[in-house]
mmCIF file as gemmi writes it, N, C-alpha and C atoms, coordinates in Angstrom:
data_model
loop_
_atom_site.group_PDB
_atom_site.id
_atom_site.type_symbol
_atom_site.label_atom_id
_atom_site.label_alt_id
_atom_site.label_comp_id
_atom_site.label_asym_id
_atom_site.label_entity_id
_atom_site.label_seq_id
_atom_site.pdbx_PDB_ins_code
_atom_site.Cartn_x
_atom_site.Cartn_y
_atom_site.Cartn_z
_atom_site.occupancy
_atom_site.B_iso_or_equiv
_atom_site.pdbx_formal_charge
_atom_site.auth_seq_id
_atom_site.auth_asym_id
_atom_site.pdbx_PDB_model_num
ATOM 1 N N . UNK Axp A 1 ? 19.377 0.882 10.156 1 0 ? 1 A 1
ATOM 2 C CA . UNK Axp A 1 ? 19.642 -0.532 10.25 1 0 ? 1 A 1
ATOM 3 C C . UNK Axp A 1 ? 19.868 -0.921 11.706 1 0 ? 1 A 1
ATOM 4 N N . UNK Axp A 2 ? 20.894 0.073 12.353 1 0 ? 2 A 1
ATOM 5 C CA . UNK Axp A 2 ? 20.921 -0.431 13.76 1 0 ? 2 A 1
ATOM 6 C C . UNK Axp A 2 ? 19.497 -0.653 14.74 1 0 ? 2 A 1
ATOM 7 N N . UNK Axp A 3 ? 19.178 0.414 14.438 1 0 ? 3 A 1
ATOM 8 C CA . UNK Axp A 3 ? 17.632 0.656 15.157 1 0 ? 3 A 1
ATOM 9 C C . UNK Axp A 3 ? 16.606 -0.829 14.697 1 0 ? 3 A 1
ATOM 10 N N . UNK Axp A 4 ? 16.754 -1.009 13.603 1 0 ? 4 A 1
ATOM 11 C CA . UNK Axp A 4 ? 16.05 -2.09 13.145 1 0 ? 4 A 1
ATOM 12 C C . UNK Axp A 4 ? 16.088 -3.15 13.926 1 0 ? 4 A 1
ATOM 13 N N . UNK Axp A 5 ? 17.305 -3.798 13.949 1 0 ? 5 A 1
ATOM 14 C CA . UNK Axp A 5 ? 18.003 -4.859 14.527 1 0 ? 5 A 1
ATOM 15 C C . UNK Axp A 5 ? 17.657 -5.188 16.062 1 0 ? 5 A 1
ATOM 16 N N . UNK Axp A 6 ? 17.552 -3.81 16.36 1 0 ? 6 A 1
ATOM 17 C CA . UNK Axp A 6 ? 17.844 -3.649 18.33 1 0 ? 6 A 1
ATOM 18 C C . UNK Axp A 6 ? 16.149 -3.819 18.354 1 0 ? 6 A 1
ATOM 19 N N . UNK Axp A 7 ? 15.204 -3.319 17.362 1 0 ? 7 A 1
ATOM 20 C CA . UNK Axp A 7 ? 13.883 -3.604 17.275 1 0 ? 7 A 1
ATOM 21 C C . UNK Axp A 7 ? 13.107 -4.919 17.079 1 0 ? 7 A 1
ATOM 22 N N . UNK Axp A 8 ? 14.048 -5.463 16.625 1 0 ? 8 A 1
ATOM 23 C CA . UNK Axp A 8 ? 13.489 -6.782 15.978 1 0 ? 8 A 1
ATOM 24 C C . UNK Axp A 8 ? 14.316 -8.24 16.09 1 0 ? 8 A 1
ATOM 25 N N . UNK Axp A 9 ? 15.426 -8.253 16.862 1 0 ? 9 A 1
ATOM 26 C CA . UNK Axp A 9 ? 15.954 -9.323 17.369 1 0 ? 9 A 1
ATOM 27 C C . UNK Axp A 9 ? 15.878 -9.424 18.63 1 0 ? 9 A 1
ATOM 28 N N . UNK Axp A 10 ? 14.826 -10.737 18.232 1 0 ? 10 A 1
ATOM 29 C CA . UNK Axp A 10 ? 14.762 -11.136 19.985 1 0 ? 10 A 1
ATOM 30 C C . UNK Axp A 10 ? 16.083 -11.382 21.149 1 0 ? 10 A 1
ATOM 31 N N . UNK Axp A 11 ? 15.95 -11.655 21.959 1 0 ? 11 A 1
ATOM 32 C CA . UNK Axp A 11 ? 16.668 -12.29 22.815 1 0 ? 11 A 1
ATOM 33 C C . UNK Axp A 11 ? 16.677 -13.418 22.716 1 0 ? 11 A 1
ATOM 34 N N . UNK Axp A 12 ? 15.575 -14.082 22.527 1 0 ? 12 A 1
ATOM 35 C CA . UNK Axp A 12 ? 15.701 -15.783 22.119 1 0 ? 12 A 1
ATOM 36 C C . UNK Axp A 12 ? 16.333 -16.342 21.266 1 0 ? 12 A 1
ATOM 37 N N . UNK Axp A 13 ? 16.489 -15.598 20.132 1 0 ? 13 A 1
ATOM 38 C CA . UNK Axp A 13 ? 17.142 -15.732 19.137 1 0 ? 13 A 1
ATOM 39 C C . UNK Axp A 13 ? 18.514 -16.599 18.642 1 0 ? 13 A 1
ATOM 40 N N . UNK Axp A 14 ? 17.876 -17.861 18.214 1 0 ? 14 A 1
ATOM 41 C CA . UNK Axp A 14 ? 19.258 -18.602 17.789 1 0 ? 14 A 1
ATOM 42 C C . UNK Axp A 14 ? 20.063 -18.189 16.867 1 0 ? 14 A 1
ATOM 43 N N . UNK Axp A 15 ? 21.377 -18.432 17.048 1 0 ? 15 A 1
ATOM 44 C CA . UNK Axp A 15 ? 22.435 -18.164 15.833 1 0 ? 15 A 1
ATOM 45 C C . UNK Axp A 15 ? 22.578 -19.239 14.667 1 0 ? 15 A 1
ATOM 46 N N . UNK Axp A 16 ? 21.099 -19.089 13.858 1 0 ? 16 A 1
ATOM 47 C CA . UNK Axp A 16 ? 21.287 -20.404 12.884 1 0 ? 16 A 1
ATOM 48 C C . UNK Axp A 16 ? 20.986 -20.068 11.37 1 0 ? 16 A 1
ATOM 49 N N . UNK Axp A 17 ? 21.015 -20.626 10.85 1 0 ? 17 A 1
ATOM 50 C CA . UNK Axp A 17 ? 20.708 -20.292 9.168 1 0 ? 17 A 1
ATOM 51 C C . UNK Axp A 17 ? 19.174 -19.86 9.046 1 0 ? 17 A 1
ATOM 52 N N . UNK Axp A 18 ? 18.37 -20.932 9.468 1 0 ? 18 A 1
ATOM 53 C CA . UNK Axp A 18 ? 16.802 -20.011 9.731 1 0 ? 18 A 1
ATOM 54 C C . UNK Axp A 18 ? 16.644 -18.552 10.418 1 0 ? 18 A 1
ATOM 55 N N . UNK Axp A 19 ? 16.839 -19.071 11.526 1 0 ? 19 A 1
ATOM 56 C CA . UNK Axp A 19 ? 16.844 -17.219 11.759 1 0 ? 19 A 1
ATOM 57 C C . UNK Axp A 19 ? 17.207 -16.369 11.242 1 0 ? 19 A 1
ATOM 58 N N . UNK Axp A 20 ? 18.646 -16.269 10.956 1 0 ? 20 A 1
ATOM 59 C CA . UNK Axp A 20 ? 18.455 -15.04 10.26 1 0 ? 20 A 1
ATOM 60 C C . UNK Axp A 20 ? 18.227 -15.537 8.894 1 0 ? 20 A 1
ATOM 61 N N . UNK Axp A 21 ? 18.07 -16.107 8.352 1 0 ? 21 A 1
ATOM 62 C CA . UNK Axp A 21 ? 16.661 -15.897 6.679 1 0 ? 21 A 1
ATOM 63 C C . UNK Axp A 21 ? 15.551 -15.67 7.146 1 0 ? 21 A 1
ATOM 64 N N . UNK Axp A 22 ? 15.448 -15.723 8.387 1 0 ? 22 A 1
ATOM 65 C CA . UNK Axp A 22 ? 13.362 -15.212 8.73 1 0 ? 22 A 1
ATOM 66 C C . UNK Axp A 22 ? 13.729 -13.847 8.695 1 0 ? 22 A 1
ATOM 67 N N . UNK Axp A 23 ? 15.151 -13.194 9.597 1 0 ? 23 A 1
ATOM 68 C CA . UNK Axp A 23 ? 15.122 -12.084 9.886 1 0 ? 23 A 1
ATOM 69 C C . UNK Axp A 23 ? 15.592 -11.109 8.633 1 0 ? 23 A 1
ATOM 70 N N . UNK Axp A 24 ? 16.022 -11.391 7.889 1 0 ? 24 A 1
ATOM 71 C CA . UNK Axp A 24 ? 17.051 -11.146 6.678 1 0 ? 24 A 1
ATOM 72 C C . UNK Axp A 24 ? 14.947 -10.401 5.933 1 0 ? 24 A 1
ATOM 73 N N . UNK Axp A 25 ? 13.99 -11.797 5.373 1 0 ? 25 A 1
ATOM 74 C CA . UNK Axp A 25 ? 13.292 -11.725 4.901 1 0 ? 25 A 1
ATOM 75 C C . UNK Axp A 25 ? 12.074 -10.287 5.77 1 0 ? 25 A 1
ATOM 76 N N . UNK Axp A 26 ? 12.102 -10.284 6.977 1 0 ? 26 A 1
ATOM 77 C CA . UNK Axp A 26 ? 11.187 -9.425 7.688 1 0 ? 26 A 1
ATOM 78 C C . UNK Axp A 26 ? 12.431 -8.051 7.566 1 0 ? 26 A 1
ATOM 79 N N . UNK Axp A 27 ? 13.329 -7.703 7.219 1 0 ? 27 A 1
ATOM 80 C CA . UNK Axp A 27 ? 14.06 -6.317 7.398 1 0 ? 27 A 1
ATOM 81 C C . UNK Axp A 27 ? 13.623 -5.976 5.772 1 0 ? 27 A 1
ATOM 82 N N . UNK Axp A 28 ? 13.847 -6.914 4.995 1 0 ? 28 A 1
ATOM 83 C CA . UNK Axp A 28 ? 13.747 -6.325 3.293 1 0 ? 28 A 1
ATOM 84 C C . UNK Axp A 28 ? 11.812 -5.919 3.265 1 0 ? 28 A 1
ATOM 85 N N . UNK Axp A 29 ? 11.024 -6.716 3.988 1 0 ? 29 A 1
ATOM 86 C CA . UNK Axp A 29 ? 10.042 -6.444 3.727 1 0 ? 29 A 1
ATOM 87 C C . UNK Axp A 29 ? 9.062 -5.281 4.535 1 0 ? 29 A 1
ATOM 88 N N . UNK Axp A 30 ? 10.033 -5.462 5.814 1 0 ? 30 A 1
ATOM 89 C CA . UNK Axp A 30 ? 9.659 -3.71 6.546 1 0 ? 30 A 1
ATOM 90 C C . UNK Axp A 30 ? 10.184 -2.897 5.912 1 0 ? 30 A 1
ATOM 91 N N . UNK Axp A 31 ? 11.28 -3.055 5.07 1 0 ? 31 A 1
ATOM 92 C CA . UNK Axp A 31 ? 12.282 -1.459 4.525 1 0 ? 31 A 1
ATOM 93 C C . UNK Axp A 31 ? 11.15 -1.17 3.109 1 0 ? 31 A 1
ATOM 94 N N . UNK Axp A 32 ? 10.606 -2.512 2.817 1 0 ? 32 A 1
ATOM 95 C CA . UNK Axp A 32 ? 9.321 -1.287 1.501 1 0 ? 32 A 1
ATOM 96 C C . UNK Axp A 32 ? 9.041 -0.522 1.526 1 0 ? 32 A 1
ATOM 97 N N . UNK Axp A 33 ? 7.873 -0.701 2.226 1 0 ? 33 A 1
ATOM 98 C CA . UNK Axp A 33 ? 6.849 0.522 2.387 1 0 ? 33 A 1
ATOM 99 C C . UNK Axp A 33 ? 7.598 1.612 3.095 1 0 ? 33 A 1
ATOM 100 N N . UNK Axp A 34 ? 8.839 2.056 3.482 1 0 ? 34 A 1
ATOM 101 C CA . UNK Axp A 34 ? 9.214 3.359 3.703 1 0 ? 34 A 1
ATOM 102 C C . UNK Axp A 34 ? 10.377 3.521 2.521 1 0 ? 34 A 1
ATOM 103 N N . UNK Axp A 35 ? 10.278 2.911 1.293 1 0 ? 35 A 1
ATOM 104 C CA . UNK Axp A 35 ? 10.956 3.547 0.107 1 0 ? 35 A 1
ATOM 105 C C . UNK Axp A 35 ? 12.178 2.801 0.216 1 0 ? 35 A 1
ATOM 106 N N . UNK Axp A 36 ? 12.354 1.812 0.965 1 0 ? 36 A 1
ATOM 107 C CA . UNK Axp A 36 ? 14.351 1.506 1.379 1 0 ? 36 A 1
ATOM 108 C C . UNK Axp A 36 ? 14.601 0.255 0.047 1 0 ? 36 A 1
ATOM 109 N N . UNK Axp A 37 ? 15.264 0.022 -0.429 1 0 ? 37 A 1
ATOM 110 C CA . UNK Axp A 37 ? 15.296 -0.896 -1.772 1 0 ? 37 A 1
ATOM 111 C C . UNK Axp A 37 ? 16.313 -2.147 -0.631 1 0 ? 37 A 1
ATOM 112 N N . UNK Axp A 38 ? 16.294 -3.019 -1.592 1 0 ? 38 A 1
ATOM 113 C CA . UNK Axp A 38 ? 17.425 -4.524 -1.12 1 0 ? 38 A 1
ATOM 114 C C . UNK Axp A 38 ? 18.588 -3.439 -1.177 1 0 ? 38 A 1
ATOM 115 N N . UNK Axp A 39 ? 18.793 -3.084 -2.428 1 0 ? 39 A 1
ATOM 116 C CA . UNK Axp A 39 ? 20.271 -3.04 -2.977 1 0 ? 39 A 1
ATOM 117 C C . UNK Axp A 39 ? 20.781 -1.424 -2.29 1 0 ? 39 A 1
ATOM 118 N N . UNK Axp A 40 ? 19.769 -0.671 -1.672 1 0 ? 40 A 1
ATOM 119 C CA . UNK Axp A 40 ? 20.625 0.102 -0.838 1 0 ? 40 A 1
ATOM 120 C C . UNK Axp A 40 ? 21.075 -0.068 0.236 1 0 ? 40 A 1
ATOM 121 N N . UNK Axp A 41 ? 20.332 -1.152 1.272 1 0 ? 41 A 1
ATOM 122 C CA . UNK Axp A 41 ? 20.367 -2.013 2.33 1 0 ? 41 A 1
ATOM 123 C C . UNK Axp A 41 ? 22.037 -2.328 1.881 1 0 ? 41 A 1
ATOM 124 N N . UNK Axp A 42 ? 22.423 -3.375 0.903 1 0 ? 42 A 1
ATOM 125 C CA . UNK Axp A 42 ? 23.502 -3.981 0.942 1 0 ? 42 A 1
ATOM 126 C C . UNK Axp A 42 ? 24.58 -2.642 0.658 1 0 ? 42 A 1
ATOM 127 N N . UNK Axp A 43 ? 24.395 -1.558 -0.264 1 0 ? 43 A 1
ATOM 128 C CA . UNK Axp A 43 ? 25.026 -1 -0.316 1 0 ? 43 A 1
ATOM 129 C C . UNK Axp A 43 ? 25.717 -0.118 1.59 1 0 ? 43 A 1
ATOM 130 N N . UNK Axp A 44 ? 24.726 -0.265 2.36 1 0 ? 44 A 1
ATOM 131 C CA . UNK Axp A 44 ? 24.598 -0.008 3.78 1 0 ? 44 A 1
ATOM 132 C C . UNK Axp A 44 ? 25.681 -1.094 4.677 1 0 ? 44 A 1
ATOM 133 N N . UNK Axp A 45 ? 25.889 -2.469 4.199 1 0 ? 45 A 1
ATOM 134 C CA . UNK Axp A 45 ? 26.363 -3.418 5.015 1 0 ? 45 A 1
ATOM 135 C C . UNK Axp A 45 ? 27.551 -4.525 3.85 1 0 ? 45 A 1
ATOM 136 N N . UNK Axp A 46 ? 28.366 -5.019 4.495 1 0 ? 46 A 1
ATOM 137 C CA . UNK Axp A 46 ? 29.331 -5.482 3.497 1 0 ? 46 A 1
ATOM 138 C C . UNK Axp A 46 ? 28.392 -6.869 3.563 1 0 ? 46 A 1
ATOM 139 N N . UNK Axp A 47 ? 27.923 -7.291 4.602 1 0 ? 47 A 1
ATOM 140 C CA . UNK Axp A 47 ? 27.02 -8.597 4.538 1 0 ? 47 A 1
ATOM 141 C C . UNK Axp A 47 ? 25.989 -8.747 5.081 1 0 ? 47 A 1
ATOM 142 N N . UNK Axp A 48 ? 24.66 -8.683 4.344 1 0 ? 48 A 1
ATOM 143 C CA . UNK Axp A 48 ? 23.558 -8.452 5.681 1 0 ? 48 A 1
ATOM 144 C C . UNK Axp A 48 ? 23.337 -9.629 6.525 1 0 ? 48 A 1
ATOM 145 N N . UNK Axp A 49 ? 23.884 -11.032 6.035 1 0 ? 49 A 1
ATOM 146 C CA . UNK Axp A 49 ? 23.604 -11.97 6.38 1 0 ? 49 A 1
ATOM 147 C C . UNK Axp A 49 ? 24.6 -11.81 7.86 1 0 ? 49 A 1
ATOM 148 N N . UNK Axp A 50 ? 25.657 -11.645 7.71 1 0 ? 50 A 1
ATOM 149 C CA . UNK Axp A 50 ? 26.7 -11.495 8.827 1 0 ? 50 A 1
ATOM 150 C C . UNK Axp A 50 ? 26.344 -10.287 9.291 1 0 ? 50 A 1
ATOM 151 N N . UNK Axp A 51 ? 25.596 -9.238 9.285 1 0 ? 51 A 1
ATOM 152 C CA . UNK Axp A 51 ? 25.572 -8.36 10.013 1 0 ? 51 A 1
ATOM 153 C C . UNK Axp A 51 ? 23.902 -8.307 11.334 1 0 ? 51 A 1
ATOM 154 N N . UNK Axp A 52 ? 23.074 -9.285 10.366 1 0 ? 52 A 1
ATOM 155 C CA . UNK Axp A 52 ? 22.303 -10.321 11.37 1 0 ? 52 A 1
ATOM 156 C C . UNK Axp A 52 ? 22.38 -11.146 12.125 1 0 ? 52 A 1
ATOM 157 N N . UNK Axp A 53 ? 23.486 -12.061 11.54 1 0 ? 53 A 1
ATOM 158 C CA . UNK Axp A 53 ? 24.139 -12.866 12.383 1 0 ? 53 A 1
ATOM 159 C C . UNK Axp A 53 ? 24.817 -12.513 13.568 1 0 ? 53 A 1
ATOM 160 N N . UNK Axp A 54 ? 25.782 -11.336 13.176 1 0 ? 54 A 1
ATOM 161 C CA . UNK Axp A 54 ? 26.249 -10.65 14.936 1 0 ? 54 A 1
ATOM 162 C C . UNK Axp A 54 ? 25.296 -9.697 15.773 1 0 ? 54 A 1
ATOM 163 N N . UNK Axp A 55 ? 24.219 -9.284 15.174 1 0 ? 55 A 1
ATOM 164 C CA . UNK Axp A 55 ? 23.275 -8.7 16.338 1 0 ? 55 A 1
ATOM 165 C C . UNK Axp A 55 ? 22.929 -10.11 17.302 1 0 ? 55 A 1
ATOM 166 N N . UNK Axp A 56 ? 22.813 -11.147 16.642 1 0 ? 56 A 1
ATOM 167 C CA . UNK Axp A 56 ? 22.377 -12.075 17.266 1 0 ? 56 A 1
ATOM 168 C C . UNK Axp A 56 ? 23.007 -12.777 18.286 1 0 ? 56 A 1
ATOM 169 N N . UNK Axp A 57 ? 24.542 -12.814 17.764 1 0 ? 57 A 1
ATOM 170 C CA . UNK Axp A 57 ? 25.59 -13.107 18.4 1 0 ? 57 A 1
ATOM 171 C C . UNK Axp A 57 ? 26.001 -12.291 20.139 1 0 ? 57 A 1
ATOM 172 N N . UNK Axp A 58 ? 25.616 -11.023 19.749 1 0 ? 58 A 1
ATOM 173 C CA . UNK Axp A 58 ? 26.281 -9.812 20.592 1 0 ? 58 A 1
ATOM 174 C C . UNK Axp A 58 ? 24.922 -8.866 20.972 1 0 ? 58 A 1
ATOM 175 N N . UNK Axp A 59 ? 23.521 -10.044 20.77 1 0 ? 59 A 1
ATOM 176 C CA . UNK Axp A 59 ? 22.232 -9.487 21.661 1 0 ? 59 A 1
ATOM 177 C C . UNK Axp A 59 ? 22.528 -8.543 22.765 1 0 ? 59 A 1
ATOM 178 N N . UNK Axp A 60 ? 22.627 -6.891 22.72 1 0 ? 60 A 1
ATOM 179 C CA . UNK Axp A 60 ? 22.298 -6.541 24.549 1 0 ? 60 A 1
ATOM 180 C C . UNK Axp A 60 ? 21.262 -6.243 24.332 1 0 ? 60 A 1
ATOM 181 N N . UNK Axp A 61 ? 20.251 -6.077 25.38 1 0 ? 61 A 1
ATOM 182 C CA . UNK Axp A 61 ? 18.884 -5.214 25.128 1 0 ? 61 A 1
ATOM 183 C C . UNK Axp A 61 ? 19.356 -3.527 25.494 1 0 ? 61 A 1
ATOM 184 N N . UNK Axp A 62 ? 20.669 -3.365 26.244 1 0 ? 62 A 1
ATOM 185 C CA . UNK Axp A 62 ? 20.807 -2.272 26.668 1 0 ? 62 A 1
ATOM 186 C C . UNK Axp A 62 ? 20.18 -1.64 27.936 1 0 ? 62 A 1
ATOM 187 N N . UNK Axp A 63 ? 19.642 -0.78 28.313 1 0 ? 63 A 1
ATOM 188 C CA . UNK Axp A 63 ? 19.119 0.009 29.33 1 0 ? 63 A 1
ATOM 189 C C . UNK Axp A 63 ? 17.613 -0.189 28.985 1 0 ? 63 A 1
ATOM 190 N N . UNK Axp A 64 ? 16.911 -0.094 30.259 1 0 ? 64 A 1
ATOM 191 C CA . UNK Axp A 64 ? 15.673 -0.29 29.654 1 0 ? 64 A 1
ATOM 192 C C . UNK Axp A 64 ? 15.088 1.691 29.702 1 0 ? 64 A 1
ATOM 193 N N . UNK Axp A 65 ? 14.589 1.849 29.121 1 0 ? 65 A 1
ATOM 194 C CA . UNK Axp A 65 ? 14.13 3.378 28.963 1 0 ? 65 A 1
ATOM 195 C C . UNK Axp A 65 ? 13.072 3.792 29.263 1 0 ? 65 A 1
């Protein structure tokens, strides 16, 4: 999930109800095709909605590598 997040949230990225439902909708639909279900995802996070919401919040890109 972390890896996901740091993969797929931009920097541009507003802190709004659309975004993360775009982003919410593109994590459930990348986690398919490698076997990952919704409901183990949530079992993974107490809120995925809030746990999108603060990558967004607390964007670093980190080091570049």
């Amino acid at each position: 999930m972390e890896q996901w997040l740091a993969n797929n949230v931009p920097e541009t990225t507003k802190a709004d109800v659309i975004s993360v439902d775009e982003l919410t909708h593109k994590l459930i639909a990348d986690a398919k095709p490698i076997g990952v279900k919704r409901s183990e995802i949530d079992e993974e996070v107490h809120s995925l909605y809030r746990t999108i919401l603060d990558a967004i919040v607390h964007y670093d890109p980190g080091l570049p590598e």
